[in-house]
VMD Tcl script that builds the backbone (N, CA, C; Angstrom):
set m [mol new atoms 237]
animate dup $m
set s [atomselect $m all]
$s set {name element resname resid chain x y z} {
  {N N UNK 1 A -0.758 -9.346 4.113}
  {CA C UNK 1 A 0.565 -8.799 4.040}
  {C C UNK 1 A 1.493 -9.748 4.770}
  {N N UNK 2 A 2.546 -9.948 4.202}
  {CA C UNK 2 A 3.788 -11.084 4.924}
  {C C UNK 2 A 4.832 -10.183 5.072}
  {N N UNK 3 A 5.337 -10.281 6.069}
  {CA C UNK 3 A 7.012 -9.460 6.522}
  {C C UNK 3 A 7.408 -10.800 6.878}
  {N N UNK 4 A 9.048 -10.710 6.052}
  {CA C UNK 4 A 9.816 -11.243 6.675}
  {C C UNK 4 A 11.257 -10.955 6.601}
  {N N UNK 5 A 11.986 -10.566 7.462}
  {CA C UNK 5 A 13.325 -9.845 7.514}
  {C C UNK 5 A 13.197 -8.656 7.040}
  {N N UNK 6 A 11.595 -7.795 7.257}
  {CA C UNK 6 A 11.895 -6.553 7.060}
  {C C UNK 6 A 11.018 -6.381 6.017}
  {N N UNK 7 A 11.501 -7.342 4.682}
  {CA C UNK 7 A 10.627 -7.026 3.383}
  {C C UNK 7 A 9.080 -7.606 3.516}
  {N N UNK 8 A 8.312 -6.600 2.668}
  {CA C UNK 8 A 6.810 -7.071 2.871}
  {C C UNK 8 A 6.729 -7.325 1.317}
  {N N UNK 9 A 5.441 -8.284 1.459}
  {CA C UNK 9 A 4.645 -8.355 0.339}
  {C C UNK 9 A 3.527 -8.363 0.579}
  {N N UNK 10 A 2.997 -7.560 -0.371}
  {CA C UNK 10 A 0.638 -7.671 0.125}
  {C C UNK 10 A 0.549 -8.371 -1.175}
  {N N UNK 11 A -0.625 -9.084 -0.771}
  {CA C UNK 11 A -1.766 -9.884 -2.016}
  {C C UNK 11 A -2.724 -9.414 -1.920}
  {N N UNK 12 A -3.557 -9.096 -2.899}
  {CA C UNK 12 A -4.757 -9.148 -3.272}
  {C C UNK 12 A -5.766 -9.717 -2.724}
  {N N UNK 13 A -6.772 -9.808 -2.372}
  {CA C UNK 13 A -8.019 -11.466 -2.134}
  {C C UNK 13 A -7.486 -12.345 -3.583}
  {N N UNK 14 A -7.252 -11.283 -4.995}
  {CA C UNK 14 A -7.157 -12.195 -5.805}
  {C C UNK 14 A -5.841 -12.623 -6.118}
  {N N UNK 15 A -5.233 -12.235 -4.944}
  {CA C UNK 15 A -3.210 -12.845 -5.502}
  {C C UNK 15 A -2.648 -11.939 -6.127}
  {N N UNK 16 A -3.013 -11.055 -6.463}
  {CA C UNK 16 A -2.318 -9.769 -7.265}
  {C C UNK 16 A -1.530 -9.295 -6.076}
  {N N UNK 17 A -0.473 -9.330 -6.626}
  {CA C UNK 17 A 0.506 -8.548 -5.897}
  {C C UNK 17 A 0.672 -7.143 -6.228}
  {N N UNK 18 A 0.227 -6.451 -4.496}
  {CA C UNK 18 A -0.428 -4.912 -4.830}
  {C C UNK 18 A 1.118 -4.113 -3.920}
  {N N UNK 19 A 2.051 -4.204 -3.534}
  {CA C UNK 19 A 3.205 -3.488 -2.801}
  {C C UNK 19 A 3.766 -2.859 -3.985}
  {N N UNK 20 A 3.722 -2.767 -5.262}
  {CA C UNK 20 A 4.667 -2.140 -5.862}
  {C C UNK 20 A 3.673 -0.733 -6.344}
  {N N UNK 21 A 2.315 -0.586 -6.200}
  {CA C UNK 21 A 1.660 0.625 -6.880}
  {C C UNK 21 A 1.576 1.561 -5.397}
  {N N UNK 22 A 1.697 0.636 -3.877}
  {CA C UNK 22 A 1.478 1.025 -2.631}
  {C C UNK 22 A 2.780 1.087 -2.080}
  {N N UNK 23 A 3.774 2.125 -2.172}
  {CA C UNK 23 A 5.217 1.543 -1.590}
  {C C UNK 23 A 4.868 2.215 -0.192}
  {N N UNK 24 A 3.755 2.666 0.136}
  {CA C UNK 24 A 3.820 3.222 2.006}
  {C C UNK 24 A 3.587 1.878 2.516}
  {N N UNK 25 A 3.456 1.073 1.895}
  {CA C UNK 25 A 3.196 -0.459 2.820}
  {C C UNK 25 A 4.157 -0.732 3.621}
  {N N UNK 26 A 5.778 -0.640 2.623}
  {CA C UNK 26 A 6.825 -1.044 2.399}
  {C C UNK 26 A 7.350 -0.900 4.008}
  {N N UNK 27 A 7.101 0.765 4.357}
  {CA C UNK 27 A 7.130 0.932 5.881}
  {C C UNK 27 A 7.216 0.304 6.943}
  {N N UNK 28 A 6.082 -0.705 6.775}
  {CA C UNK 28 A 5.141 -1.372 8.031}
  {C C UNK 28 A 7.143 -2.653 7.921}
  {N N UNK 29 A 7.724 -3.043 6.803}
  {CA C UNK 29 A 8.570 -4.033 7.378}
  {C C UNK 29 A 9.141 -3.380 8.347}
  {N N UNK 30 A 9.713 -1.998 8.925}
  {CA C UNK 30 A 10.586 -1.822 9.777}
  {C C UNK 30 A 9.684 -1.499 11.036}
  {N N UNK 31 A 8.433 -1.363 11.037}
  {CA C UNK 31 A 7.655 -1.239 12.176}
  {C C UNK 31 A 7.141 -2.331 13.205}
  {N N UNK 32 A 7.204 -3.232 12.111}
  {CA C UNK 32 A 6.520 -4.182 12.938}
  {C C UNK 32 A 8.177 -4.889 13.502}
  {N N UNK 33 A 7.954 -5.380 14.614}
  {CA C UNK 33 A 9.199 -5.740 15.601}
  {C C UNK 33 A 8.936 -7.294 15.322}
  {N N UNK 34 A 8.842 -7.991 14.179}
  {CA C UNK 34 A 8.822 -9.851 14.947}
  {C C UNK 34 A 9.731 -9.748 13.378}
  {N N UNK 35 A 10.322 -11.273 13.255}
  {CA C UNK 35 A 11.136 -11.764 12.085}
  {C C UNK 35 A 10.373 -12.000 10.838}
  {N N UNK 36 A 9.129 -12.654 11.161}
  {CA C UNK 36 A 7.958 -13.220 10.262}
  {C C UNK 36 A 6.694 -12.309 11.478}
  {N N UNK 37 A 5.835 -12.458 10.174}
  {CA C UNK 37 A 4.483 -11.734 10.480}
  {C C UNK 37 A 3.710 -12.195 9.338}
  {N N UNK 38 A 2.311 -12.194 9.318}
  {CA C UNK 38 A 1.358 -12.243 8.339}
  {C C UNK 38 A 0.466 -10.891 9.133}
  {N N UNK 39 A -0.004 -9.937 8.525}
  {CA C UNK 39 A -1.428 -9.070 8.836}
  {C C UNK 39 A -2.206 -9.138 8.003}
  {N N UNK 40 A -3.339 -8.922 8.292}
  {CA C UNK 40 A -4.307 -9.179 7.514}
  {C C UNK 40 A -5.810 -8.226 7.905}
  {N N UNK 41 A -6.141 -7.719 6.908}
  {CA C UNK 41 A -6.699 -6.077 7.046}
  {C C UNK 41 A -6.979 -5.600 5.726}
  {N N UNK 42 A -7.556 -4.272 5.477}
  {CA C UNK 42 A -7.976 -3.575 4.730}
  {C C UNK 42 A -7.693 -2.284 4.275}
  {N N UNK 43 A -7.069 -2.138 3.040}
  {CA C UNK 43 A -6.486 -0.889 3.093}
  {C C UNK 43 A -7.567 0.058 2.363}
  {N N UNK 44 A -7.343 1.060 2.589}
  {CA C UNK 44 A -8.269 2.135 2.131}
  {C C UNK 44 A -7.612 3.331 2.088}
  {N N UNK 45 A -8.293 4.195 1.432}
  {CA C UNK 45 A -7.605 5.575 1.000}
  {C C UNK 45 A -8.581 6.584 1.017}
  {N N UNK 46 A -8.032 8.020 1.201}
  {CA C UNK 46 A -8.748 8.831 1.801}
  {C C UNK 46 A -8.922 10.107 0.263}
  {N N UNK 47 A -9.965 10.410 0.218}
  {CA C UNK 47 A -10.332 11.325 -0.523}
  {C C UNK 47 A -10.267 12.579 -0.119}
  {N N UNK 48 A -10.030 13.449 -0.879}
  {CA C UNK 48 A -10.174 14.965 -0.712}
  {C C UNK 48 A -10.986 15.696 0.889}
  {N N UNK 49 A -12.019 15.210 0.680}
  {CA C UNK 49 A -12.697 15.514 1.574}
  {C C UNK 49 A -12.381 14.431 3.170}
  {N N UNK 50 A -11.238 13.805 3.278}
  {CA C UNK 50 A -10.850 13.204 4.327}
  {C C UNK 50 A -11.719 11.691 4.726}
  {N N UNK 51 A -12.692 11.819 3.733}
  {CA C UNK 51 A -13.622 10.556 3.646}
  {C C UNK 51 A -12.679 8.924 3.219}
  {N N UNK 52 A -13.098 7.809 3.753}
  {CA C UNK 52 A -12.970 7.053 2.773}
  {C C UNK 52 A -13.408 6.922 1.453}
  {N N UNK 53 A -12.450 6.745 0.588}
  {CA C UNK 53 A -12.766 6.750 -1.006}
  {C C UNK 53 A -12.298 5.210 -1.449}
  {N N UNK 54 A -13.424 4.598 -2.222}
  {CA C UNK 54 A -12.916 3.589 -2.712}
  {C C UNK 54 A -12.508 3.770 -4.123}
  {N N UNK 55 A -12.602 5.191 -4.873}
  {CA C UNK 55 A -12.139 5.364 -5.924}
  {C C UNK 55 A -10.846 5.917 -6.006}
  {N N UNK 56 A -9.992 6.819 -4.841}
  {CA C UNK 56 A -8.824 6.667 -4.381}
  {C C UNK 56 A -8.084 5.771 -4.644}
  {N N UNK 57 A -8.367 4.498 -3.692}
  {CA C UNK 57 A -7.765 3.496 -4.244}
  {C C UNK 57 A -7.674 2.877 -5.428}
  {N N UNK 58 A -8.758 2.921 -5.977}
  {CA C UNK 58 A -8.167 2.239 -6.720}
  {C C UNK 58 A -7.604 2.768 -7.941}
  {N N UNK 59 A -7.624 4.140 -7.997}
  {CA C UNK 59 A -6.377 5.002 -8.852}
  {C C UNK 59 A -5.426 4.507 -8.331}
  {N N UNK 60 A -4.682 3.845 -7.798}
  {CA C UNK 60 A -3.536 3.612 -6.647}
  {C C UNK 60 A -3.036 1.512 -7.472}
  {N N UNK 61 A -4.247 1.286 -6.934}
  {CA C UNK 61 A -4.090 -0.721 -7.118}
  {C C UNK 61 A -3.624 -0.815 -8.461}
  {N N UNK 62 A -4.220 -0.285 -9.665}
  {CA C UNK 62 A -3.225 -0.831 -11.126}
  {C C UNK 62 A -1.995 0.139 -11.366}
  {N N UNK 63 A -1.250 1.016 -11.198}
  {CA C UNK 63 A -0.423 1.730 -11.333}
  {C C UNK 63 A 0.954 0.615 -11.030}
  {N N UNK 64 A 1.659 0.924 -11.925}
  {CA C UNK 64 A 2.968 0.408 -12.266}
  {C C UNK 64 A 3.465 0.774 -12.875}
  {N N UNK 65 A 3.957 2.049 -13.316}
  {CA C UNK 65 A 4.904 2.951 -13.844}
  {C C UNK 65 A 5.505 3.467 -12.850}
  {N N UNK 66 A 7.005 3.745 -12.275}
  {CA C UNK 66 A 7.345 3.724 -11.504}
  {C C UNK 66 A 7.604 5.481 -11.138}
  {N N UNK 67 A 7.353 6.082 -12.117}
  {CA C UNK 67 A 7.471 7.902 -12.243}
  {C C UNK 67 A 5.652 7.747 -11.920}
  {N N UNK 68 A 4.476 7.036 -12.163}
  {CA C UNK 68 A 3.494 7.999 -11.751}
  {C C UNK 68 A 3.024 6.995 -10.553}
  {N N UNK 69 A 3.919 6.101 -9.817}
  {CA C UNK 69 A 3.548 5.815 -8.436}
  {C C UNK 69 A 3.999 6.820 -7.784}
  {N N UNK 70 A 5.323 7.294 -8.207}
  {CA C UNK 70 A 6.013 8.159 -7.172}
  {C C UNK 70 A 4.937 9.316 -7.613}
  {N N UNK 71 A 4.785 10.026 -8.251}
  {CA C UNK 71 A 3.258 10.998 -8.537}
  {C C UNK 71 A 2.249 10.818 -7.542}
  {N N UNK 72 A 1.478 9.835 -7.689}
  {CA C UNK 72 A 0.593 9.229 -6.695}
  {C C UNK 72 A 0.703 9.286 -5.306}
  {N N UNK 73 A 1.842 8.740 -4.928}
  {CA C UNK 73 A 2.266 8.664 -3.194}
  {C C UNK 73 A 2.586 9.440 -2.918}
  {N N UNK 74 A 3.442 11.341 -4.048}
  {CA C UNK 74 A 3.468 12.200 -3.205}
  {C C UNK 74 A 2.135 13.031 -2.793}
  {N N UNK 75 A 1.442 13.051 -3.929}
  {CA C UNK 75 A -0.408 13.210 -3.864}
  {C C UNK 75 A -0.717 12.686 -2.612}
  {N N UNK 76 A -0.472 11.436 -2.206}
  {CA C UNK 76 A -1.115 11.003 -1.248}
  {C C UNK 76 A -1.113 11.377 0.198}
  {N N UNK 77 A 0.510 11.610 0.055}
  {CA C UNK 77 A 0.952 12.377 1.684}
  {C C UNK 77 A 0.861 13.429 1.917}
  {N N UNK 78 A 0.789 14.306 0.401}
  {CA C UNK 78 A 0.393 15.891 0.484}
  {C C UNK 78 A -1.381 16.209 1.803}
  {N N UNK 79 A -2.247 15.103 1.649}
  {CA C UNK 79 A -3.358 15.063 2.532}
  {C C UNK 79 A -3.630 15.058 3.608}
}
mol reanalyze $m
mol bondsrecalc $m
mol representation Tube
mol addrep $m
């Protein structure tokens, strides 16, 4: 993930640019306090049962319709 002046972008391992199916990322620009940043980490998502789910996510990583991200992310915070 790169912040800079606020705006983030995440990559993939494979370069896919994943911030537009994940807009809670978007967050972390006003959290983190420096001008530039790189983090680097693992995101994961939580299933029903409060578990990590790697099938969570990745209902989440190809989504790009911008009516069923917003679907998705309110699903997500409903948890």
């Amino acid at each position: 993930m790169y912040i800079e002046g606020g705006r983030v972008r995440v990559r993939s391992r494979g370069g896919l640019d994943i911030a537009g199916p994940l807009p809670e990322l978007r967050e972390l620009g006003g959290a983190v306090r420096a001008e530039r940043a790189v983090l680097d980490g693992e995101i994961v998502a939580f299933g029903p049962d409060g578990r990590v789910s790697f099938s969570a996510l990745q209902e989440r990583m190809y989504v790009h319709r911008p009516v069923r991200v917003a679907e998705l992310t309110a699903g997500s915070q409903r948890r």
